[in-house]
N, C-alpha and C positions, 0 to 999 in steps of 0.2 A: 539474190533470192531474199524475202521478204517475208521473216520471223512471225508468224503470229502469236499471241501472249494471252491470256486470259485476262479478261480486263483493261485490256489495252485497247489501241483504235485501229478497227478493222484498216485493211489496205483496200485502194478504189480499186475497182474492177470492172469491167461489163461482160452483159450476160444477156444472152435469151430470156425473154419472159413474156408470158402468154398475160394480156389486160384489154380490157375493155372489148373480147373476141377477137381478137387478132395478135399476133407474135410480132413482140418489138422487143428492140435492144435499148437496156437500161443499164444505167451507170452509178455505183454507189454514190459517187458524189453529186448526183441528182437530190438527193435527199438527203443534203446535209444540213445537220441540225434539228431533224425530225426523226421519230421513233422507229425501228425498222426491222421488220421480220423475216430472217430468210429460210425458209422451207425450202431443203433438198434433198429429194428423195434419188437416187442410184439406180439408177436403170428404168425410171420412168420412164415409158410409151416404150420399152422395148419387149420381146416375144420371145422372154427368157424362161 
């Protein structure tokens, strides 16, 4: 299991993500060494 820490460096991951119209899977280490913003909203598109 893999500690996250404030200020520390994120752990790579992949993920869904919706770009350029279409749903592709991205990988943090795609964009390494560039600025990075992650917006996650919880229960987006569900009918809660």
């Amino acid at each position: 299991m893999v500690t996250v820490r404030v200020g520390g460096k994120a752990p790579d991951f992949e993920a869904p993500a919706y770009n350029k119209g279409k749903f592709v899977n991205i990988k943090l280490s795609d964009y390494s060494g560039k600025w990075v913003l992650l917006c996650f909203y919880p229960g987006d598109f569900t009918f809660v």
